[in-house]
C-alpha positions in Angstrom: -118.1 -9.1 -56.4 -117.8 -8.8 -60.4 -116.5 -5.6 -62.3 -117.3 -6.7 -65.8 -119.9 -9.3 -67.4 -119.0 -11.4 -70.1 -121.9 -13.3 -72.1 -120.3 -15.9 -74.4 -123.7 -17.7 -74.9 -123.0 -19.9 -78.0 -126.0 -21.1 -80.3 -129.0 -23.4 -80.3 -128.5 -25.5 -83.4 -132.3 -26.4 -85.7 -133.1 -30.1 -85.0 -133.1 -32.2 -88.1 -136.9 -32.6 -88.8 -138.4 -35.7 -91.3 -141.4 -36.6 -92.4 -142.6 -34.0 -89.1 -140.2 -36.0 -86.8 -137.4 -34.9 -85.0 -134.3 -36.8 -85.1 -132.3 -37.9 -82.7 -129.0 -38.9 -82.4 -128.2 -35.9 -84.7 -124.8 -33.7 -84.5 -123.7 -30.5 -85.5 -120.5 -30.5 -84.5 -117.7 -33.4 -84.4 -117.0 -32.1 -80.6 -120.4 -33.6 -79.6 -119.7 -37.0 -80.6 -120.7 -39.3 -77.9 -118.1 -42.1 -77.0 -120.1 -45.0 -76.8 -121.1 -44.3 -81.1 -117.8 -44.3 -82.0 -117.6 -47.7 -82.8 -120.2 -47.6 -85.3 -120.9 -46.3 -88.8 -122.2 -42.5 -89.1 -123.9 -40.4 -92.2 -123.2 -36.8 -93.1 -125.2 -34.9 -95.2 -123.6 -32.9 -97.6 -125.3 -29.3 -98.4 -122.0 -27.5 -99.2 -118.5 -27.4 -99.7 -117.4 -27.1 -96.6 -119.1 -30.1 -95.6 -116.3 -32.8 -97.0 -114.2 -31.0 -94.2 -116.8 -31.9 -92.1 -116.7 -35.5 -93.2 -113.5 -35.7 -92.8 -113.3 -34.6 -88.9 -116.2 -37.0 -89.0 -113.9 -39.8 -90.1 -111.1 -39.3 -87.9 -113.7 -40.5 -85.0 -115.5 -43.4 -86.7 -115.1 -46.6 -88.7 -117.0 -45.4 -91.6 -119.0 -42.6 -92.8 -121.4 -42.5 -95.7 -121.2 -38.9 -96.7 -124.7 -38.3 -98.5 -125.5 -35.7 -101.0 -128.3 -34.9 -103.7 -125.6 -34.0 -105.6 -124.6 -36.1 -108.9 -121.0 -35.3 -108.3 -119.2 -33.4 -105.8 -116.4 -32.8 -107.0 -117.2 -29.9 -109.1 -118.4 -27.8 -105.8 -114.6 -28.3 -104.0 -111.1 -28.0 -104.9 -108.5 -30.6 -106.7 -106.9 -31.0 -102.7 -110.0 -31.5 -101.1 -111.1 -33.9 -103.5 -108.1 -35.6 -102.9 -108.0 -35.9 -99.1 -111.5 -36.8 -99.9 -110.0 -39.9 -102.0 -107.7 -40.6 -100.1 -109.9 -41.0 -97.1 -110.3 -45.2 -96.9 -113.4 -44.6 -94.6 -115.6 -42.3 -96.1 -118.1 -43.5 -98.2 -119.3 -40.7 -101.5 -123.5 -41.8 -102.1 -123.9 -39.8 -105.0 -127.6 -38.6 -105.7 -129.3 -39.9 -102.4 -130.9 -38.2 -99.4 -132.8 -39.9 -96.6 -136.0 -40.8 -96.4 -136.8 -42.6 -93.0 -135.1 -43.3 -89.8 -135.0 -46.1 -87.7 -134.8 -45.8 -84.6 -135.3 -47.6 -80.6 -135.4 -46.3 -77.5 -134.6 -42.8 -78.6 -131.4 -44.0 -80.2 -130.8 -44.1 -83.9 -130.3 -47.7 -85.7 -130.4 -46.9 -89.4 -131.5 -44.5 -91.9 -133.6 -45.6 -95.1 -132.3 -43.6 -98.5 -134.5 -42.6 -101.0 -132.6 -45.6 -103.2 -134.0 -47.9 -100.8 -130.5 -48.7 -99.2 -130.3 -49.0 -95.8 -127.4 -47.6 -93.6 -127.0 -49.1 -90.0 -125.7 -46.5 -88.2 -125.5 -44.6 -85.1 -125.5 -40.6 -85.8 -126.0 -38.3 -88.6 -124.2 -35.2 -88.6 -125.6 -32.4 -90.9 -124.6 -28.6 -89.8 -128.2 -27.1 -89.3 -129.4 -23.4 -89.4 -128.4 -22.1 -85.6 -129.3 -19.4 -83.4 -127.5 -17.2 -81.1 -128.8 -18.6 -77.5 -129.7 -15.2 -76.1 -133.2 -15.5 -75.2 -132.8 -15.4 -71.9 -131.7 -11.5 -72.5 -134.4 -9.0 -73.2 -134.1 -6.9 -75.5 -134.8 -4.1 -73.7 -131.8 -4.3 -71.4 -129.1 -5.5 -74.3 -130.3 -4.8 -78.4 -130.4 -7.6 -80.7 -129.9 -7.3 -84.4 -132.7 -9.1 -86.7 -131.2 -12.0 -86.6 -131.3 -12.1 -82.7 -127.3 -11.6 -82.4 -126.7 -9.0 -79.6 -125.4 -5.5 -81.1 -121.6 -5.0 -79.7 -119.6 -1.2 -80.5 -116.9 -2.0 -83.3 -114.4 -1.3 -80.2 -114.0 -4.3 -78.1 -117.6 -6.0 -78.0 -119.1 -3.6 -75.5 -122.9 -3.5 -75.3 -125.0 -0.8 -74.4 -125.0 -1.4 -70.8 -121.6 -0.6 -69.1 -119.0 -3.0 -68.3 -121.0 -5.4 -70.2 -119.3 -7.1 -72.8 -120.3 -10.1 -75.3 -118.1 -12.5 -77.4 -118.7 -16.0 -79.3 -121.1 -16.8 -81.3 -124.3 -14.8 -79.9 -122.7 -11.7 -81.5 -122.7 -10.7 -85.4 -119.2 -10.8 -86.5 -116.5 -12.7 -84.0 -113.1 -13.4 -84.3 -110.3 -14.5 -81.8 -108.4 -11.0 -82.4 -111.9 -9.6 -80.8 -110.9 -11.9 -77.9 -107.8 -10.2 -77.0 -109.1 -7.0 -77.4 -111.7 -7.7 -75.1 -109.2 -9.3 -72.5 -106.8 -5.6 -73.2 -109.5 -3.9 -72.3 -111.0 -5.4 -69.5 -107.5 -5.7 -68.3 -107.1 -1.6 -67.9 -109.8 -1.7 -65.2 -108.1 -3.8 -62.7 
């Protein structure tokens, strides 16, 4: 039988909704790339900075990417190196000033994406990192807290919750780091 419980429950990412649609084929992470895409192009959308980081992972995995941002130019929002790995990159596309407007898609599977410039993109994913949730829900709330934000609340000490020999790590708590890790593995370790 178990000693200790360990919730590491990750996140549920926000699908990417247009025009009231949900779209598929839609990433939040280079890690969920599926095989078969690979061979065709893919669009990120750039919000932020760390984005062109994104693009880039992006781009080790496909062909081409068309890295799309509302932005007029980039460049001022990252530093001199990223812009130049950015460059440098022969398979990453810059569309300055565009976002998209529709989506084509068949079966469930993406085709290509319509840009407000009225170009057209054949592609088979769009990656775009989306507002995300800790996936707790199963929890109540009554049994382990959650802050507003619906992380569960850990003790500063090594991610303890309120209930005993209970501990939680990952992403469905507030602030996590890998150091938190092997404090959690020290302590757990002084029981057995």
């Amino acid at each position: 039988y178990s000693t200790h419980i360990i919730i590491a429950a990750g996140v549920n990412y926000e699908p990417l909704v247009l025009n009231g649609e949900i779209i598929p084929n839609v990433f939040n992470t280079v890690d969920d790339i599926p095989k078969a895409a690979k061979d065709q192009p893919a669009v990120v959308i750039y919000n932020q900075s760390s984005d062109v980081n994104f693009a880039l992972d992006v781009a080790k995995k496909y062909k081409q990417v068309y890295l799309c941002t509302k932005e007029i130019d980039i460049t001022k929002d990252i530093t001199k190196t990223m812009a130049k790995k950015l460059s440098d990159a022969t398979n990453i596309a810059v569309l300055p000033n565009t976002s998209i407007k529709t989506v084509i898609s068949e079966n469930g599977a993406l085709q290509k994406v319509e840009l407000d410039n009225y170009s057209t993109i054949n592609c088979s994913a769009i990656f775009v990192k989306t507002k995300f949730r800790p996936a707790v829900d199963f929890i109540p709330k009554k049994i382990i807290p959650k802050d507003d934000q619906g992380y569960l609340v850990v003790s500063d000490k090594a991610e303890s919750t309120l209930v005993p020999k209970c501990f939680a790590v990952g992403n469905c708590i507030q602030k996590y780091t890998k150091a938190m890790e092997h404090k959690l593995i020290d302590t757990i370790s002084k029981d057995f």
